[in-house]
GUBA-308539 format. One record per residue (C-alpha): residue number from 1; x, y, z; residue in one letter. Coordinates in Angstrom, 3 decimals, always signed. Example, Ala and Ser with C-alpha at 12.3 -4.5 7.8 and 13.67 -1.06 7.14 Angstrom:
BEGIN
 resi        u        v        w resn
    1  +12.300   -4.500   +7.800    A
    2  +13.670   -1.060   +7.140    S
# end
This chain:
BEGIN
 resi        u        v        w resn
    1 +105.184  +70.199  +52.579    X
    2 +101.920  +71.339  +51.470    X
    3  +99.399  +70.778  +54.476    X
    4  +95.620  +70.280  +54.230    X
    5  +93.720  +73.284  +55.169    X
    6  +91.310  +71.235  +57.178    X
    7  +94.368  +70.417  +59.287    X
    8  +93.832  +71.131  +62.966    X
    9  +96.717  +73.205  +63.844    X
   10  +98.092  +73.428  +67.634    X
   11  +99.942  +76.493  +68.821    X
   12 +102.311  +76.639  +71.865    X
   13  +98.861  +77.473  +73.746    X
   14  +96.931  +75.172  +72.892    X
   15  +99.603  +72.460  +73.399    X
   16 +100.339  +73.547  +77.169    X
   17  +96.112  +73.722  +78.186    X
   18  +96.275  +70.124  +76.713    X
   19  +98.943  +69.218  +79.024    X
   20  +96.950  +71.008  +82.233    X
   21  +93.930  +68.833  +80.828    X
   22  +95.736  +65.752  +81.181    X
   23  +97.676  +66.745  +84.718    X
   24  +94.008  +67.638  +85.992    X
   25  +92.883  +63.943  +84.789    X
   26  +95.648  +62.286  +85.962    X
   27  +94.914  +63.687  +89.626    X
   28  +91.747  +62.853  +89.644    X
   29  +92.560  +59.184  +89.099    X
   30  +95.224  +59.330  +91.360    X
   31  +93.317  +61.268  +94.019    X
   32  +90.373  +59.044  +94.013    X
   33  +91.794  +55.457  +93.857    X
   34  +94.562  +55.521  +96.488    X
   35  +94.477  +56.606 +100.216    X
   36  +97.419  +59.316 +101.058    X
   37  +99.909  +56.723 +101.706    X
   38  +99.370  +55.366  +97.951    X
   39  +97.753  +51.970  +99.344    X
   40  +94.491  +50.335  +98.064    X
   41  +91.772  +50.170 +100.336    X
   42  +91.366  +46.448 +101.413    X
   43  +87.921  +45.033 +100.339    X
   44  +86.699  +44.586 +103.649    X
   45  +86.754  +48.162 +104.453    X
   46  +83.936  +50.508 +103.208    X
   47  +85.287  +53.816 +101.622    X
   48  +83.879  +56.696 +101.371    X
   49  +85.991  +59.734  +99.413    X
   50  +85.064  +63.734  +99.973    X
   51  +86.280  +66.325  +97.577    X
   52  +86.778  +69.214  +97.756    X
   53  +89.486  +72.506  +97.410    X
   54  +90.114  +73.975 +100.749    X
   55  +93.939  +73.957 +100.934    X
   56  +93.749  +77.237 +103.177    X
   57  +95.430  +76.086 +106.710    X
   58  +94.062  +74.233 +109.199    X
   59  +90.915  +73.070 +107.003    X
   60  +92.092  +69.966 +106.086    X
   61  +93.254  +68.640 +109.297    X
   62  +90.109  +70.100 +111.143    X
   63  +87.710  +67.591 +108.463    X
   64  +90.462  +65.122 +109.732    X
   65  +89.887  +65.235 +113.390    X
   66  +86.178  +64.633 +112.318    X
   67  +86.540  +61.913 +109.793    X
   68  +88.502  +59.668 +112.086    X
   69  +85.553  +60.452 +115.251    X
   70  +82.897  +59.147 +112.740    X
   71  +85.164  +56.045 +111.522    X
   72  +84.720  +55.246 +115.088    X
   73  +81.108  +56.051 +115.524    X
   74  +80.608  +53.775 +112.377    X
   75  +82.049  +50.653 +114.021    X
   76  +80.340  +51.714 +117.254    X
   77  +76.828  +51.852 +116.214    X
   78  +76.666  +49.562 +113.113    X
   79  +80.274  +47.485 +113.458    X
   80  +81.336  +48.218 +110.282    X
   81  +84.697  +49.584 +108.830    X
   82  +84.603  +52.623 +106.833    X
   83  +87.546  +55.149 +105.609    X
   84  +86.788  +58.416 +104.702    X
   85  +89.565  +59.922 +102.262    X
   86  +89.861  +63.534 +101.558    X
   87  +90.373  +63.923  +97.873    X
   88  +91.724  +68.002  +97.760    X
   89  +92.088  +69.082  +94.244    X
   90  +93.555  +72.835  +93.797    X
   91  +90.921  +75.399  +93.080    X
   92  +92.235  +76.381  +89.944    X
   93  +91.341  +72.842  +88.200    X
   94  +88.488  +71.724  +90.712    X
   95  +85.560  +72.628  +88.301    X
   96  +87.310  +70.427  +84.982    X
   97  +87.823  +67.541  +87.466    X
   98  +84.542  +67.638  +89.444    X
   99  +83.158  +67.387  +85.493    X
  100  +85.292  +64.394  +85.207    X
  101  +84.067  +62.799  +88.260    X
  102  +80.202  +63.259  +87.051    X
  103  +81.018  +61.356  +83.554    X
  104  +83.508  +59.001  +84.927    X
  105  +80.742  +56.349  +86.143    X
  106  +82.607  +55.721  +89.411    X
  107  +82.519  +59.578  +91.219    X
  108  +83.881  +60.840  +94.637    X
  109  +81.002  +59.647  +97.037    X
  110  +80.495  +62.991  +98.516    X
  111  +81.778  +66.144  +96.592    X
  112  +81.701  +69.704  +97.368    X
  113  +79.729  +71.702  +94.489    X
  114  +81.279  +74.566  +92.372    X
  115  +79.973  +76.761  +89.423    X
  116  +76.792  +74.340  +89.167    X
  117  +73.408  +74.857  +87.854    X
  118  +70.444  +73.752  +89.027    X
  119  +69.678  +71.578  +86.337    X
  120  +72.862  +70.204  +86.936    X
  121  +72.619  +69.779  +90.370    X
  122  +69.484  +67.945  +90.059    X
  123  +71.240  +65.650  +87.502    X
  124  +74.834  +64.693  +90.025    X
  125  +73.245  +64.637  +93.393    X
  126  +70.888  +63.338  +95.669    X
  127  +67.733  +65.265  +96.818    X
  128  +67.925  +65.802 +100.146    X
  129  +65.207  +67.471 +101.647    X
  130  +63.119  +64.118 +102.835    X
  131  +65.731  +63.982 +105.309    X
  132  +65.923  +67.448 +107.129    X
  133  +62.648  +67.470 +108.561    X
  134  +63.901  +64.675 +110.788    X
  135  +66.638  +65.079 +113.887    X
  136  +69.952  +65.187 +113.181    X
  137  +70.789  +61.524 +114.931    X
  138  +74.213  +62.627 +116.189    X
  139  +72.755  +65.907 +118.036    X
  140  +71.420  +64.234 +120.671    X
  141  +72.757  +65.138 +124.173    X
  142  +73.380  +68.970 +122.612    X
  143  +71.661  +72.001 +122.499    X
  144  +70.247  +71.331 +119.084    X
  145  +68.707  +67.747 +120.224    X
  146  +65.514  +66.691 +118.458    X
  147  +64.892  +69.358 +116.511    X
  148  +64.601  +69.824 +112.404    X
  149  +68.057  +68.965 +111.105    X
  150  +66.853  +72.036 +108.880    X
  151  +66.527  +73.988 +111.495    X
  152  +70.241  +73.494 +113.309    X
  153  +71.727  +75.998 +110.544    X
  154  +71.788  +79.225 +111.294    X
  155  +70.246  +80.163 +108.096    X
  156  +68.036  +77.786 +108.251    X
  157  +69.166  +76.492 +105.013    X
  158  +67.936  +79.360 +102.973    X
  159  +71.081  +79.537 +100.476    X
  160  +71.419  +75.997  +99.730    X
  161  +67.541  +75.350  +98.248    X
  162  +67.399  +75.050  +95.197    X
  163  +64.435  +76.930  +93.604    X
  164  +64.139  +75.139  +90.227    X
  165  +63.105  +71.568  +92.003    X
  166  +62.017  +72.453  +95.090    X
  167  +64.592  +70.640  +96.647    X
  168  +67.845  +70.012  +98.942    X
  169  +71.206  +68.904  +97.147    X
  170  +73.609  +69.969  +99.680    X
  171  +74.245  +70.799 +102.982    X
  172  +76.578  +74.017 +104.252    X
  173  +79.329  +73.634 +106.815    X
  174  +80.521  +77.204 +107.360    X
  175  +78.953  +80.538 +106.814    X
  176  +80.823  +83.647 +106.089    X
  177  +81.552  +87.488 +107.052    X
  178  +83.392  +89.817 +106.624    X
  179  +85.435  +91.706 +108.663    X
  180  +88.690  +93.682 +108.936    X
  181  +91.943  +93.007 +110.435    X
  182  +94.419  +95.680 +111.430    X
  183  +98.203  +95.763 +112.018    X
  184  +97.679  +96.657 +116.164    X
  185 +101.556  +97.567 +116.312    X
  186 +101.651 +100.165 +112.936    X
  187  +98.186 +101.493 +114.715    X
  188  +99.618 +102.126 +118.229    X
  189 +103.031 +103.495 +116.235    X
  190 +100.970 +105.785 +114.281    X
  191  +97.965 +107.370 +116.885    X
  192  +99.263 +106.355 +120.406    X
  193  +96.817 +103.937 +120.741    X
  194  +96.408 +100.314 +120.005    X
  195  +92.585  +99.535 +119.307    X
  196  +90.979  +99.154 +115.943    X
  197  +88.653 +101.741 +114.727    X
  198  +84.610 +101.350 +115.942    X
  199  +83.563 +104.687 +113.560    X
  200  +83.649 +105.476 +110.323    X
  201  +85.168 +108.767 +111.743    X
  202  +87.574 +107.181 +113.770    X
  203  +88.398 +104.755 +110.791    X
  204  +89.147 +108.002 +108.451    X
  205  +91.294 +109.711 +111.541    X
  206  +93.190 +106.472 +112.114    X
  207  +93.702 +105.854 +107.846    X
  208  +95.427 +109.823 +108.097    X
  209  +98.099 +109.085 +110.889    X
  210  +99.015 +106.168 +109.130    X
  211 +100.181 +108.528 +105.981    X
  212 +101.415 +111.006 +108.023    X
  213 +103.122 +108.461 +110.270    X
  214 +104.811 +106.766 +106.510    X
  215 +105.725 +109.698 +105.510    X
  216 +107.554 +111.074 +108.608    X
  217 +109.273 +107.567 +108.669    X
  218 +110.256 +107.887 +105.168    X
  219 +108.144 +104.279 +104.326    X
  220 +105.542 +103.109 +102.342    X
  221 +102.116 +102.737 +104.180    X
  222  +99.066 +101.941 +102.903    X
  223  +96.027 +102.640 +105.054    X
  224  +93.959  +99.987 +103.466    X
  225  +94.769  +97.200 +101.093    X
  226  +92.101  +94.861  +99.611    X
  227  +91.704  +92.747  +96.138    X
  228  +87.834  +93.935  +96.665    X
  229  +88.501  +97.454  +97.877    X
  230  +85.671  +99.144  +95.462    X
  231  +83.066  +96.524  +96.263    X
  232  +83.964  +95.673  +99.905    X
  233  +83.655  +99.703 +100.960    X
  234  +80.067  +99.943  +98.805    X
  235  +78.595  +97.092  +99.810    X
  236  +79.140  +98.199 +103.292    X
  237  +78.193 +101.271 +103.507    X
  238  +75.385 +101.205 +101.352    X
  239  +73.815  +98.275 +103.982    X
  240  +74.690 +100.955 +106.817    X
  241  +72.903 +103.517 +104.931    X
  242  +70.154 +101.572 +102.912    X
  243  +69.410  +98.889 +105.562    X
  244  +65.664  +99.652 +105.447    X
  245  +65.388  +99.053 +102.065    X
  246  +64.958  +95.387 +102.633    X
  247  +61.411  +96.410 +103.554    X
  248  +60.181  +97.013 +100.210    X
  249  +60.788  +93.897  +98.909    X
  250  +57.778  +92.227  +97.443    X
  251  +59.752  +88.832  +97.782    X
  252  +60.275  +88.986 +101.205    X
  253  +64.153  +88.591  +99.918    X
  254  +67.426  +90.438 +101.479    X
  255  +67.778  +93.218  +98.852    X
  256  +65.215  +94.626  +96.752    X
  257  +63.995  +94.138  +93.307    X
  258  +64.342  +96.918  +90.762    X
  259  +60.696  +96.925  +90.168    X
  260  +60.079  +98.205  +93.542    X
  261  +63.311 +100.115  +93.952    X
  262  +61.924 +102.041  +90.890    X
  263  +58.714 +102.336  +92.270    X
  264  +60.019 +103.790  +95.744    X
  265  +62.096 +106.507  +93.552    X
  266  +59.344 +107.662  +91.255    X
  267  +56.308 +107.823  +94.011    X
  268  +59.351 +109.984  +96.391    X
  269  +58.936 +107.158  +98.989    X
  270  +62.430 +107.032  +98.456    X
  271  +65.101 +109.572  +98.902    X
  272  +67.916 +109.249  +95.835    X
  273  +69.935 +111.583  +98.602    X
  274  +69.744 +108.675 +100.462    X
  275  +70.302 +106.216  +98.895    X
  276  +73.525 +106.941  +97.183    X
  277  +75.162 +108.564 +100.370    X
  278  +77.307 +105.690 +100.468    X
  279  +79.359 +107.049  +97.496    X
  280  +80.410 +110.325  +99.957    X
  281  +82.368 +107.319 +101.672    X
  282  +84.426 +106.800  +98.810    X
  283  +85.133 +110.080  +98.238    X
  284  +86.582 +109.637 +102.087    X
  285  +88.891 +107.350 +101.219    X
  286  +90.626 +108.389  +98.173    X
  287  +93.402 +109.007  +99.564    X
  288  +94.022 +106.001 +102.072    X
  289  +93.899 +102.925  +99.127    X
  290  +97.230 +103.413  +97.446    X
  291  +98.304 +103.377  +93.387    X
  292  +96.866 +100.158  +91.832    X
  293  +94.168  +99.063  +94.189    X
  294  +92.038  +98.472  +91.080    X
  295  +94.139  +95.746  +90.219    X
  296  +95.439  +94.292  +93.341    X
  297  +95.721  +90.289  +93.795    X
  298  +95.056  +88.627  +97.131    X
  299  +98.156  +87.711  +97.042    X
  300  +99.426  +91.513  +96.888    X
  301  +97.698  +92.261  +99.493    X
  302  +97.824  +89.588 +102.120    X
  303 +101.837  +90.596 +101.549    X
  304 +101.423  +93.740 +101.565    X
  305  +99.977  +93.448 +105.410    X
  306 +101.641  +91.034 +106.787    X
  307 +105.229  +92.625 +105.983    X
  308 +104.039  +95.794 +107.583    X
  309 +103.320  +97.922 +104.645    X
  310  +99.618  +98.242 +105.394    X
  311  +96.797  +99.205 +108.193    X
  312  +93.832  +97.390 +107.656    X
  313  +93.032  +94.475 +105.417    X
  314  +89.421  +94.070 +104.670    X
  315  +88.568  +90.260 +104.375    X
  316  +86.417  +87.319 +105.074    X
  317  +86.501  +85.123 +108.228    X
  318  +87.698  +82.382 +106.474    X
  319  +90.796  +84.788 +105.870    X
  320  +91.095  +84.538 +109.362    X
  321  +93.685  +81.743 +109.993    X
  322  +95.953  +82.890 +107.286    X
  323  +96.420  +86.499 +108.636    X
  324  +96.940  +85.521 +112.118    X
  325  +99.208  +83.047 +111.286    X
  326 +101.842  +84.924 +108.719    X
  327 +101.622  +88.140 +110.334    X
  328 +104.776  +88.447 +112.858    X
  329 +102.748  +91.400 +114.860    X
  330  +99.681  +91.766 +116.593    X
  331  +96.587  +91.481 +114.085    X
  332  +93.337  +93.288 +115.628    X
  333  +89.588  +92.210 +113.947    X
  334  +86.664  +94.021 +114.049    X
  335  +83.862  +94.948 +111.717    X
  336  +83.970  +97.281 +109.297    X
  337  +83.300 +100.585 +111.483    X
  338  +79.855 +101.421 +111.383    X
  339  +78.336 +105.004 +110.669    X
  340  +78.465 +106.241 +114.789    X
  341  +75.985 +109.065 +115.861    X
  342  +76.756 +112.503 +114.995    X
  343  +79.284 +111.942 +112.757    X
  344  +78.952 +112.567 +108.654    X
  345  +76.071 +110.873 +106.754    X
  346  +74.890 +110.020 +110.346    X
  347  +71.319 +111.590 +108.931    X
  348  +71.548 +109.022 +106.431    X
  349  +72.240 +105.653 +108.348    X
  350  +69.913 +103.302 +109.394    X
  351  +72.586 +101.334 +111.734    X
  352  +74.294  +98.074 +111.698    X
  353  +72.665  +95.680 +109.687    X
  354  +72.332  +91.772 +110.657    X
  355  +74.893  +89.335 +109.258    X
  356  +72.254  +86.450 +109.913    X
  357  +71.927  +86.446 +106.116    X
  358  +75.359  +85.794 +105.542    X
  359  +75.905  +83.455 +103.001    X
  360  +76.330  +80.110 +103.802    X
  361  +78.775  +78.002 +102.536    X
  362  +81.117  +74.716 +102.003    X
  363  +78.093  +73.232 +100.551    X
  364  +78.549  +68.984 +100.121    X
  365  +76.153  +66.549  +98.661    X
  366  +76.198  +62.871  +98.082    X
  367  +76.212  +62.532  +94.119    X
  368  +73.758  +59.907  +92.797    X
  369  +76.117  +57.273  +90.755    X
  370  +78.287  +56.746  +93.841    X
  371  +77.857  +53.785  +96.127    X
  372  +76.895  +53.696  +99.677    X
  373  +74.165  +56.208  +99.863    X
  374  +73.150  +55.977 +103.041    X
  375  +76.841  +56.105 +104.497    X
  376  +77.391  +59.168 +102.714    X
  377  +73.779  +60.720 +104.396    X
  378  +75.713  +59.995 +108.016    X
  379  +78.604  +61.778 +106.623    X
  380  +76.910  +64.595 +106.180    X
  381  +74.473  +64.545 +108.661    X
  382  +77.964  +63.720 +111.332    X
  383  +79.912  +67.078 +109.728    X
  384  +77.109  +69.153 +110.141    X
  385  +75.917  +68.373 +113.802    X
  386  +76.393  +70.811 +116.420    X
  387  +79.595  +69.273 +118.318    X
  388  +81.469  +67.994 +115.198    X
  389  +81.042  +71.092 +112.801    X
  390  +82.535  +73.202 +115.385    X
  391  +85.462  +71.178 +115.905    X
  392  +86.250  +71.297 +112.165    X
  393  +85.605  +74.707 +111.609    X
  394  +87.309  +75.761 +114.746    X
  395  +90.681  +74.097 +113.788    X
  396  +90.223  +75.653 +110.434    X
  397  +89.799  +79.140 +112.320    X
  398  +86.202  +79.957 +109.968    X
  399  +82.648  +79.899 +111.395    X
  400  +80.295  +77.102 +111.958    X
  401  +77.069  +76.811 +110.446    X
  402  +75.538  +75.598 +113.285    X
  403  +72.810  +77.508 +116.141    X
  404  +74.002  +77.716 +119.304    X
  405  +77.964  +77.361 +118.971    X
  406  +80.393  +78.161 +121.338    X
  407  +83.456  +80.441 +120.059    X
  408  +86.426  +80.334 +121.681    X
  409  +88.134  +83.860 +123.316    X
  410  +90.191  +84.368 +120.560    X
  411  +87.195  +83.935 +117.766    X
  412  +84.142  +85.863 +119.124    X
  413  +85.334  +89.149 +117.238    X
  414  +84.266  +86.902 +114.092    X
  415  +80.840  +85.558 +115.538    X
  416  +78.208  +86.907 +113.283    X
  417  +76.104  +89.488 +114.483    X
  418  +72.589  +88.985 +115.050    X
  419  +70.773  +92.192 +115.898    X
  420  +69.797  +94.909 +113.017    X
  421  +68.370  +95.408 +109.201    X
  422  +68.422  +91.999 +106.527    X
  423  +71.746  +93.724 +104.566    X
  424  +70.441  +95.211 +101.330    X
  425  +71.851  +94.542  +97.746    X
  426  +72.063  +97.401  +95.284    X
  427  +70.671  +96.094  +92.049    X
  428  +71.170  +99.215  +90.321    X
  429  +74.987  +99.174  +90.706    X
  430  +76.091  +95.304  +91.062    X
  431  +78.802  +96.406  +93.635    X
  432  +80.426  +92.980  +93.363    X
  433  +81.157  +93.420  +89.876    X
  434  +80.494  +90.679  +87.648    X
  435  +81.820  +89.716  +83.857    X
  436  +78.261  +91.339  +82.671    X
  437  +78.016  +94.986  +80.738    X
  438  +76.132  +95.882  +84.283    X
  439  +78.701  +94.607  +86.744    X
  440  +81.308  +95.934  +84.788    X
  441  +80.267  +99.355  +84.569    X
  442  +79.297  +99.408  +87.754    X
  443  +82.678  +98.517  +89.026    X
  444  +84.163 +100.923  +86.401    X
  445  +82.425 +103.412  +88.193    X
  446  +83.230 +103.445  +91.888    X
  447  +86.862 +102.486  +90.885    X
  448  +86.763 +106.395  +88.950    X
  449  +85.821 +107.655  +92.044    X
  450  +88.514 +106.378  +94.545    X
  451  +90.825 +106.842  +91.971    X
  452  +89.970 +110.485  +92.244    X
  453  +89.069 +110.998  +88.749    X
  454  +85.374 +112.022  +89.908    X
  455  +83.419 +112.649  +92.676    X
  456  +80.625 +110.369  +93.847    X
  457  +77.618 +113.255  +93.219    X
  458  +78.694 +113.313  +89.580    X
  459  +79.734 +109.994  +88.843    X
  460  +76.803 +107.921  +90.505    X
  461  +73.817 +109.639  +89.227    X
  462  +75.631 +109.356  +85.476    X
  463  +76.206 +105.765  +86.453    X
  464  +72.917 +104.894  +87.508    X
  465  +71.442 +106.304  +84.121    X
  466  +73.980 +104.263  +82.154    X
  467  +73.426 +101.034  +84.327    X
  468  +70.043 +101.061  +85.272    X
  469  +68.442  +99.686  +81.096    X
  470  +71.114  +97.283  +81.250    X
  471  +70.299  +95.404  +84.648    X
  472  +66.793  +95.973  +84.985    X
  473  +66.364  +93.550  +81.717    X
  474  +68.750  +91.192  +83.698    X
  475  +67.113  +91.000  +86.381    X
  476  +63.728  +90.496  +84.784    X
  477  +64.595  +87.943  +82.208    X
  478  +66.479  +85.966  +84.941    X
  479  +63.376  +86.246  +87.179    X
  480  +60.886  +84.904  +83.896    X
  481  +63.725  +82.029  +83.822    X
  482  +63.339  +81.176  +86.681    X
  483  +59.779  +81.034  +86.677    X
  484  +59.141  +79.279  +82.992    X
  485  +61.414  +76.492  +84.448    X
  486  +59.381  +75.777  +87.492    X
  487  +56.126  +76.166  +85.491    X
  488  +57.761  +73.558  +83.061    X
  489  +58.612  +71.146  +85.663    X
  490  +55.276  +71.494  +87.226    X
  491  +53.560  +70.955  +83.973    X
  492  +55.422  +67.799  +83.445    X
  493  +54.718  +65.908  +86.802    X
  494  +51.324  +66.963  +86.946    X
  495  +50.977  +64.973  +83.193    X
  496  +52.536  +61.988  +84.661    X
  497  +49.919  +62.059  +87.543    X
  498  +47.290  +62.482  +85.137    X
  499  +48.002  +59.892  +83.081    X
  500  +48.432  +57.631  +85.900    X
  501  +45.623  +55.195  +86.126    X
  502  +45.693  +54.777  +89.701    X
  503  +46.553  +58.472  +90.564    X
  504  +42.837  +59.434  +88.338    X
  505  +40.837  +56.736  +90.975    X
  506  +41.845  +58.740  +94.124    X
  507  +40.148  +61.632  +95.212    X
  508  +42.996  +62.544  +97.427    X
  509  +45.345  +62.579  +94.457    X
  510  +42.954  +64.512  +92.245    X
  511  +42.479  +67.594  +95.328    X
  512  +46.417  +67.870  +94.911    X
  513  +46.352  +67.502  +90.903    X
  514  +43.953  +70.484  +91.342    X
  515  +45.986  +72.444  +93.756    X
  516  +49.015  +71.794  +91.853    X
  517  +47.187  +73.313  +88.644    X
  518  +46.225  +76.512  +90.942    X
  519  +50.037  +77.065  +91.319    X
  520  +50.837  +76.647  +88.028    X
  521  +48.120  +79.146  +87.361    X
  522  +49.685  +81.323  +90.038    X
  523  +52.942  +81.334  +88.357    X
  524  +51.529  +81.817  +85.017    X
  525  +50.261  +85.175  +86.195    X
  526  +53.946  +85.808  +88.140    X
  527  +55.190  +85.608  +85.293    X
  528  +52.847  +88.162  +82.745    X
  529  +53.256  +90.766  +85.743    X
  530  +57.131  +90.082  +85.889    X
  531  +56.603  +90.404  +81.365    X
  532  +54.492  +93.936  +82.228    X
  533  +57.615  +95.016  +84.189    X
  534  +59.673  +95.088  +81.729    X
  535  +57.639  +96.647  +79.430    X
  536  +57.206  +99.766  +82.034    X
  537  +60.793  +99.991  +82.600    X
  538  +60.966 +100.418  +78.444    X
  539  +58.200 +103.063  +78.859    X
  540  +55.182 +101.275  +78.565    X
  541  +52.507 +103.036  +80.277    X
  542  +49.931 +100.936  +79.287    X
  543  +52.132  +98.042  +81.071    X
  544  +52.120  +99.828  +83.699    X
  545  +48.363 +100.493  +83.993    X
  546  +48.459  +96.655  +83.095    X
  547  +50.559  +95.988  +86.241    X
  548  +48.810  +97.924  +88.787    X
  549  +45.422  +96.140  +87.468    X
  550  +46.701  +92.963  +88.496    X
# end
């Protein structure tokens, strides 16, 4: 049969990611009209549904033990009946169905945000920031009574503004860090001693009696296994090396712009010895990361460590609960070992750095076509106060977001630390890799040099040249983004205030029309000396002359 050649045509591939499209709908419906035992909520009872993905263990039934405390509270205070249903969709399809949700017309009342923009953001949720100047209501009686509900977080809310609009859309409930977790019985077996590592020295000494210690038992031992391994020993070490370098950032920022990184390099302010010591670290550890750490799962290597094949597992606190609890042996957790005094690239280090910029996480926000607004603002307001966020993130075994919390014994190796440098970024070698040209070669890079295939005095500086073209017109043209969208969003609420009759008659209304156009005016020029940037790092000296003018 002779088949039109406009004829869509369907191959085995296509068919099965139209089945996965359908499975993924067919949760969502399922997930968001009945309660876990299948029933319908009667109509006398208010529900309110959470999404989100966290199937790790214990992170379910820790929202659980809160849920149920504020069904209570809501009868308590206002005699009314609500049900709060978790709705946990796996990770893998959680970004087609949360798109469902947002064009369904009846969403999840409060969902947990993934692989949004801003615009977006604005567009699904509710702004939120009218609300955190104001006491949490269900802090009272705690240390973080009457205070800023901004201000309970321990970052103070930094990582979940939103830049374009000036606003709020969700609220963390955990915050992050990493640290690493050691076999204590392989250790002990292998140096005598059962302790995890506090040097970098100690860390290398303690990685070599491992291998010796395999190899004399005729077994496989890795001394470190990680899906990150590249990125996770960079990013580290360059913070214990670089940690100043937060200093020269003209945006007051963790990290530092390339502008000024380039700057600190060309004027001698800043020592390229220096700052790519971290790669001698690498060269370290060649030998201690096994065949195939470049393309390790973390799956891999969570088996590989809890059957007793490896040392040390580098991982996030939120990996906590899973490691302790499928690992039949004694797990130790510590940081990272630091740089310690006297030891090599001592010279070079600048100390611990803080982890009070850890990202902050598990952000939730109340998304605007759902019912029961103000509900949903309890919610959120109940998860995050100081008593009730512990007791969910506790259970869960990750770290609350909250000031002023109180870890148990067996979590305080996990507590962030406070004291030292803001940890830098490296924008000249995206150490976290990316899908970009930049993150890609970046991560090409240090992966040569673990693998041996180079050393880090060779392959940096050629890496750095290759690199540097590529992200510095990333960086820039994301910055000018940034900036032409809050210049156009400015520009279009000042014309609505303008053109507002009873806006023009106030002289109150016109002082703020006219600071308003001083910012815009301030951002205009942000953005030409952001423009002459770019043009210097293409070798434009009269840019550059340009630049300094300004």
């Amino acid at each position: 049969m002779k088949r039109d050649p406009d004829e869509l045509k369907f191959g085995p591939a296509a068919r099965i990611g139209l089945v996965l499209a359908a499975i993924v709908y067919l949760i969502s419906i399922a997930a968001t009209q009945c309660t876990s035992d299948g029933k319908l909520a009667p109509g006398d009872v208010i529900v309110i549904r959470v999404a989100h993905w966290q199937l790790e263990a214990g992170a379910r039934e820790g929202w659980e033990k809160v849920f149920r405390a504020f069904e209570e509270e809501q009868l308590r205070r206002h005699g009314r009946r609500v049900e709060i249903r978790q709705v946990a969709i796996p990770e893998q399809g959680y970004t087609q169905w949360q798109m469902t949700q947002f064009v369904s017309g009846d969403p999840v009342e409060i969902s947990k945000t993934r692989n949004l923009s801003n615009d977006m953001m604005d567009r699904y949720f509710l702004p939120l920031g009218e609300h955190l100047g104001s006491p949490n209501p269900f802090n009272a009686d705690t240390p973080l009574a009457d205070i800023p509900w901004r201000d309970t977080f321990i970052d103070g809310m930094l990582g979940s503004y939103n830049a374009d609009y000036g606003d709020y859309y969700t609220v963390p409930t955990s915050i992050n860090t990493l640290r690493l977790y050691g076999n204590l019985d392989l250790i002990e077996a292998a140096t005598g001693k059962r302790r995890m590592p506090e040097t970098h020295a100690e860390w290398i000494f303690v990685n070599q009696a491992l291998l010796d210690y395999g190899r004399a038992q005729q077994k496989t031992i890795i001394p470190v296994v990680s899906q990150f391994t590249p990125q996770l020993l960079s990013a580290t070490y360059f913070s214990f090396t670089n940690g100043a370098l937060a200093e020269k950032n003209r945006y007051l920022d963790p990290g530092i712009e390339i502008a000024d990184l380039n700057s600190a390099l060309a004027s001698g302010e800043l020592d390229p010895e220096k700052m790519l010591a971290f790669g001698k670290v690498l060269d370290a550890f060649k030998p201690f990361v096994g065949n195939g750490f470049d393309t390790m799962s973390r799956d891999m290597a969570s088996y590989l460590f809890s059957a007793g094949m490896a040392g040390f597992k580098p991982s996030g606190a939120w990996d906590a609960e899973s490691i302790l609890s499928t690992s039949p042996f004694e797990v130790g957790i510590g940081r990272l070992p630091q740089i310690g005094s006297g030891e090599p690239l001592s010279e070079f280090s600048t100390g611990p750095f803080s982890e009070t910029g850890s990202p902050s996480g598990g952000g939730f926000g109340v998304t605007r076509r759902s019912s029961h607004h103000d509900i949903s603002l309890e919610l959120l307001q109940f998860m995050t106060a100081w008593k009730w966020n512990q007791l969910a993130m506790f259970t869960a075994r990750w770290l609350p977001v909250v000031r002023h919390a109180d870890y148990p014994a067996e979590m305080e190796e996990l507590r962030p630390v406070i004291e030292g440098y803001p940890q830098p970024t490296f924008p000249l070698l995206k150490l976290w890799g990316g899908a970009d040209p930049a993150g890609i070669a970046s991560l090409q890079a240090l992966t040569r040099i673990l693998k041996g295939v180079t050393n880090s005095s060779e392959e940096l500086p050629r890496a750095l040249r290759e690199v540097r073209p590529l992200l510095g017109a990333d960086l820039i043209e994301s910055r000018n983004q940034l900036h032409r969208t809050r210049l156009r969003n400015e520009e279009r609420r000042i014309r609505r205030m303008l053109e507002s009759g009873a806006e023009k008659s106030r002289d109150d209304s016109r002082a703020e029309i006219l600071a308003d156009l001083a910012e815009v005016e301030l951002l205009k020029r942000k953005l030409r000396i952001d423009e002459n940037i770019a043009a210097t790092e293409a070798g434009n000296p009269e840019a550059l002359e340009e630049y300094h003018a300004r």
